[in-house]
VOBAMAR-349778 format. One record per residue (C-alpha): residue number from 1; residue in one letter; x, y, z. Coordinates in steps of 0.001 Angstrom, whole numbers, plus 500000, padded with zeros to 6 digits. Each point is the difference from the previous one (the first is absolute). Example, Ala and Ser with C-alpha at 12.3 -4.5 7.8 and 13.67 -1.06 7.14 Angstrom:
REM residues 2
    i  aa       X       Y       Z
    1   a  512300  495500  507800
    2   s  501370  503440  499340
***
This chain:
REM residues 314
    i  aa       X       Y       Z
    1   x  830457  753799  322299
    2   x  503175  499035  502370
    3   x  497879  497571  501906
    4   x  502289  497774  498361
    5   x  503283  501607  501522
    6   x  498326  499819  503544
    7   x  501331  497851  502279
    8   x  497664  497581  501670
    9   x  499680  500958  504043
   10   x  500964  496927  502495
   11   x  500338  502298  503517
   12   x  498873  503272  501116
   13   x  502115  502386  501952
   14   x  498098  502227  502628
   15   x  500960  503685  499658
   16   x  498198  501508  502743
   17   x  503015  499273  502995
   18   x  503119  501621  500870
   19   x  503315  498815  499015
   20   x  502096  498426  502784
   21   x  502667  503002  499470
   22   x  496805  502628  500337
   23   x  499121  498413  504204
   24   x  497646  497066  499037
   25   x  501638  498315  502936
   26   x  498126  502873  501651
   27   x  496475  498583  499150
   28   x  501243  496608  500419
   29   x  499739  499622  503621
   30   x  496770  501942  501056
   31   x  498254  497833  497492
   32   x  501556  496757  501729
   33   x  498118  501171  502917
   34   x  497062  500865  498576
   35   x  499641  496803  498260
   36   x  501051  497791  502984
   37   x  497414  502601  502579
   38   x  497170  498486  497236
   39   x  500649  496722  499987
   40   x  500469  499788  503194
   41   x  497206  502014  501056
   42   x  497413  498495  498041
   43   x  501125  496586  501025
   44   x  499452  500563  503582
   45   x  496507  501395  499384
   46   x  499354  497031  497166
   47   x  500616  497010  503186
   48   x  498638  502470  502882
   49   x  496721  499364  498088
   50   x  500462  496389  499327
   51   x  500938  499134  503285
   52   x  497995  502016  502263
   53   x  496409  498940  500226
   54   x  498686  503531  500863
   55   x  500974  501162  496740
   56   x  498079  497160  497958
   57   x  497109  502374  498325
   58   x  499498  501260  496513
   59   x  502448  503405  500683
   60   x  503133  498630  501558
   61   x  499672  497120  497376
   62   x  499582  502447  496772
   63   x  502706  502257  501774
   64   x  502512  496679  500556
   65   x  499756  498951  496545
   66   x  500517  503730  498854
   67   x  503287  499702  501887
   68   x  501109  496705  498536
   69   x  499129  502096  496379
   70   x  501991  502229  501435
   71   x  503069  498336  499979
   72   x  500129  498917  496527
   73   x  499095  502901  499030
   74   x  503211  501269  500922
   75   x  501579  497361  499107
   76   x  499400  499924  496675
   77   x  502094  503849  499638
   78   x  501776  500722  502710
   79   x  502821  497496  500052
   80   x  500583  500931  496512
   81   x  500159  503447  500861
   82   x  502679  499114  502394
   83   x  502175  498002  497399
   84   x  499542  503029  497868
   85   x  501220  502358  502706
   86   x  503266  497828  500484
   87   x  500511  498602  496249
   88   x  501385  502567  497701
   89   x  498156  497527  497554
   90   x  496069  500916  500189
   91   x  499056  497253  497848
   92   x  497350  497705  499988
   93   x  498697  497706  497570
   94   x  496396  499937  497922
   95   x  499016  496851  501844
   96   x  501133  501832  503084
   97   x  498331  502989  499256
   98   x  496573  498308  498758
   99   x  499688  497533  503689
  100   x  500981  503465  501632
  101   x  496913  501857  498260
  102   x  497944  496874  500423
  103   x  500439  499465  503430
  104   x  500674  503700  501379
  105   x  496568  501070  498412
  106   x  497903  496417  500575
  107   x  500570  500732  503333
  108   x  499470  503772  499833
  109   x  496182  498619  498713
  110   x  499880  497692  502639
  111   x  500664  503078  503122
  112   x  497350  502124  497759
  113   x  497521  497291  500037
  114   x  500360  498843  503391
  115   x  500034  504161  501017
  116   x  496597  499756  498661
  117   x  498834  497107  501782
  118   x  500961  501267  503283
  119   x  498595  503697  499158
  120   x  496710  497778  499508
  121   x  500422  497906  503423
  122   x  501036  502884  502180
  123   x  496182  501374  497731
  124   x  497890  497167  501093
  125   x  501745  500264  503686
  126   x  498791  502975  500879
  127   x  496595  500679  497929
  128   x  498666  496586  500263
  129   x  501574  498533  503252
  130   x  497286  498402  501421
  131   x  500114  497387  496744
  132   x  504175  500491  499347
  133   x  500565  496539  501803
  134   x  497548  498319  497223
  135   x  501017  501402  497020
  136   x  504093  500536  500907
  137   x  500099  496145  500049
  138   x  503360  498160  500652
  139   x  499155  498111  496597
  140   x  499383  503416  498226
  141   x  502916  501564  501691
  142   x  502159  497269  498349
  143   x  498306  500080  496908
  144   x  500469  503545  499572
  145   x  503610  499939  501111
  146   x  501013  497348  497759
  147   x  497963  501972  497224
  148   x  501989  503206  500283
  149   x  503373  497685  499334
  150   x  499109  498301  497246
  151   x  497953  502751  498021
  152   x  502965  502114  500714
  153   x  502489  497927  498564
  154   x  497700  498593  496923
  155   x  498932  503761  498370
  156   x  503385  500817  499035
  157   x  500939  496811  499106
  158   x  499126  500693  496148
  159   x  501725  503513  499570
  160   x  502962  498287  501267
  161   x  499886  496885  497704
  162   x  499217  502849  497106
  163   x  503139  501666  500642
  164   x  501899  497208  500346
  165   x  499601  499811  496493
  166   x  500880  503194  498681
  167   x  503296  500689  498543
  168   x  502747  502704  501775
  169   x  502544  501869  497824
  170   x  501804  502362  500271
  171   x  500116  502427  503247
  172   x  500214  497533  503086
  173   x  499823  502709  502891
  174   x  496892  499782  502464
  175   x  499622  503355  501214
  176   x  499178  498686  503513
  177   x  501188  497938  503350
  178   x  498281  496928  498724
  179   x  497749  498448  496868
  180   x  496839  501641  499794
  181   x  497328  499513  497291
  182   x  500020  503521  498355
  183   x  504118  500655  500076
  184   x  500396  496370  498406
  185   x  497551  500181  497554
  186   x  501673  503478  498597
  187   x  503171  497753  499543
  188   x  497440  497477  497633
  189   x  500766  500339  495559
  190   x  496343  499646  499701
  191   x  496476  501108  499984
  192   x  499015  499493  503900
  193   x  496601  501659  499719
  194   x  498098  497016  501221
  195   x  501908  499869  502773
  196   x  499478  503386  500961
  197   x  496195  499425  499714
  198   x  500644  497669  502688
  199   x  501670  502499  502302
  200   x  496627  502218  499341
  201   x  498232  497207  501711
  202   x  502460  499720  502844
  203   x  499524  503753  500628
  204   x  496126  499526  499650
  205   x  500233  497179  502537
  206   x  502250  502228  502539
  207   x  497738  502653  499593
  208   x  496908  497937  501125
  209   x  501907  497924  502776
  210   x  500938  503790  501403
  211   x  496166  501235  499757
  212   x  498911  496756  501768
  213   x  502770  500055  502794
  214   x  498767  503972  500267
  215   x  496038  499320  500104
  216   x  500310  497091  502203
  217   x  501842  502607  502282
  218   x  497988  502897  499989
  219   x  496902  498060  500781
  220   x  501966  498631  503105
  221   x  500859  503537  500695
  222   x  496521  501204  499913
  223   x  498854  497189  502146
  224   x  502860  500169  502330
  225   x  498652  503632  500763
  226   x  497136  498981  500927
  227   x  500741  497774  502890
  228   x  498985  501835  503240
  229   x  503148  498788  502469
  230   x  502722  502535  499603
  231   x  502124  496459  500439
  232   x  498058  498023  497444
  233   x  501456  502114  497554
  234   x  503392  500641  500844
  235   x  500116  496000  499895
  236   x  498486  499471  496305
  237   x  502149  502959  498756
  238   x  503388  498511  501679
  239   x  498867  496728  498470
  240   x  499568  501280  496601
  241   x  503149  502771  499745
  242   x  502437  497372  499574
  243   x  498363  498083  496866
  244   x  498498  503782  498367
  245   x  504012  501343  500612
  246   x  501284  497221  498494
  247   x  497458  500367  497129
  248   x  501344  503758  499689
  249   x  503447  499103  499801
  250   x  499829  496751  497559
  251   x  497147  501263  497055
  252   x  501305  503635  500439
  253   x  503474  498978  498886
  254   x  498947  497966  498003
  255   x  497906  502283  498303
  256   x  502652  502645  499643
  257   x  501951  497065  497467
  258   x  497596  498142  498180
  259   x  497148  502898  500021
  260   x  502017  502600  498276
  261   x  497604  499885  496593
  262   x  503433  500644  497900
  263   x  501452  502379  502356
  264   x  504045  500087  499746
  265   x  501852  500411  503218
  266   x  503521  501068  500318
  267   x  502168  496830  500993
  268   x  500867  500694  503603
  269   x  496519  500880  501037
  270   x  498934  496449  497777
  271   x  502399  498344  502114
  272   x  498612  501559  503297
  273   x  496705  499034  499175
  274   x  501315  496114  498897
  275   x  501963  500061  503386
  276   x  496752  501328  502015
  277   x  497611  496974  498809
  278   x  502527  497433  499997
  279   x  501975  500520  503439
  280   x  498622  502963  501771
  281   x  495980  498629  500181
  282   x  501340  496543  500763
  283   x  502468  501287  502882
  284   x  496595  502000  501431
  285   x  497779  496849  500178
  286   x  501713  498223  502724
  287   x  500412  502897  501651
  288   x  496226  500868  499731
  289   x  498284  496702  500554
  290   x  502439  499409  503449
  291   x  500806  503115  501813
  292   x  496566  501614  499429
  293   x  498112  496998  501258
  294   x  500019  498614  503685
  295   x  498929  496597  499422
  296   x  503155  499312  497097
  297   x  502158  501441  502032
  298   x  499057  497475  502823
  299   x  499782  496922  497934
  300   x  503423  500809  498189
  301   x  501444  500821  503492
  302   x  498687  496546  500955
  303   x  501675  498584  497036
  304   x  503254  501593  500484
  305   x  499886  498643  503946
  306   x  499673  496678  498688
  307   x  502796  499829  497709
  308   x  502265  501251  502401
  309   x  498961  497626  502670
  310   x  500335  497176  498105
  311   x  503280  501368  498573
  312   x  501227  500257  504138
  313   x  498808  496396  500151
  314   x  501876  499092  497466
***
């Protein structure tokens, strides 16, 4: 065949952004914000827990390091994305684009995981309260922090060290805002089957996180109504509507990509759907875990008294 008049691949280019001449300046700006509004966001609620000792139990802990997650998270795409927007160059190399799929979906796993863990704590809160101190340990609540982290980041470690080995040729388009498994491996001049079995498992293990995160929450639901003080339950449900919203917003966008089951979408409603799990979810969480809870918004108003003291001070 002409696989020997194919070019060997050294760089991607990303496809799915305006040209500068077409207004990308136009989406250059609101995403500043958005990006800055997350970091910033989810570093005031990240020390508000740390520092404030009436945050130090099993929720505000899983919720700080979801925050700190968070950040990388965003890290890991958006930054790029703003090069992209301002670069008439949307380049990036395969090294680039492999620590970019490494690291944008090893901590992806980790906020799944750790999703799941909370959806479990908020579970033993409220149906088994009486024992929650004794089994929510501050050793276990490390343990299982820690555990979402470095599961997350070691069960895609060998699809990414598998197609780091593959050979690109020809075609060196990504038909998206930033390297993702599926649009990369279309680009590979090679059988990729096995590593498609592997994406069956990832779906498999999305599916079951979801189905956890949803049992754990009906059964609080169910036990929720059952609580005879009108206030009782408005407090359980306030306490639970910003981890189950946050559960809606992250595993049902990220269902809609990676849960298709070969499903082709047009290319602007693929790139809505990339922008919606990658910014739009993570500009929601701050927003979420602060403003709809009275004891953040104390401890980061706390926080943000201190600075600016000791920045008078000084």
């Amino acid at each position: 065949m002409e696989s020997g008049n194919l070019s060997a691949v050294t760089e991607f280019i990303f496809t799915g952004f305006p040209q500068i001449q077409n207004g990308s300046l136009l989406y250059f700006f609101p995403l500043l914000f958005i990006y800055t509004f997350i970091v910033i966001g989810n570093l005031l609620i990240f020390f508000a827990v740390r520092l404030d000792t009436h945050l130090h139990n099993p929720m505000y802990n899983f919720i700080s390091i979801f925050s700190f997650l968070e950040i990388w998270y965003t890290t890991s795409t958006i930054p790029k994305m703003l090069f992209n927007l301002i670069s008439e160059n949307k380049t990036i190399s395969i090294t680039g684009c492999l620590l970019q799929m490494y690291f944008f979906h090893s901590l992806g796993n980790s906020e799944g995981i750790l999703l799941v863990t909370m959806a479990i704590d908020r579970y033993v809160a409220i149906c088994n309260p009486l024992r929650y101190q004794m089994i929510m340990t501050p050793r276990l609540c490390a343990q299982l922090s820690a555990g979402s982290c470095i599961f997350g980041f070691l069960i895609l470690l060998p699809e990414i060290i598998i197609i780091s080995t593959l050979p690109f040729c020809g075609t060196n388009q990504i038909q998206q805002i930033f390297c993702d498994l599926v649009p990369v491996l279309s680009l590979a001049c090679t059988d990729t089957s096995i590593i498609l079995i592997e994406d069956v498992i990832h779906a498999v293990a999305i599916i079951i996180s979801m189905l956890i995160i949803a049992l754990s929450y009906i059964r609080i639901v169910t036990v929720i109504l059952r609580i005879p003080s009108g206030e009782g339950r408005q407090k359980a449900f306030f306490t639970c509507a910003g981890h189950f919203t946050i559960f809606l917003i992250f595993f049902g966008s990220v269902s809609l990509m990676y849960l298709r089951f070969n499903v082709i979408y047009p290319p602007v409603l693929d790139t809505a759907i990339a922008l919606m799990f990658t910014v739009l979810a993570p500009f929601f969480s701050p927003i979420i875990y602060s403003l709809r809870n009275k004891d953040m918004k104390n401890a980061i108003k706390t926080l943000c008294f201190q600075k600016a003291l000791n920045t008078s001070r000084c």
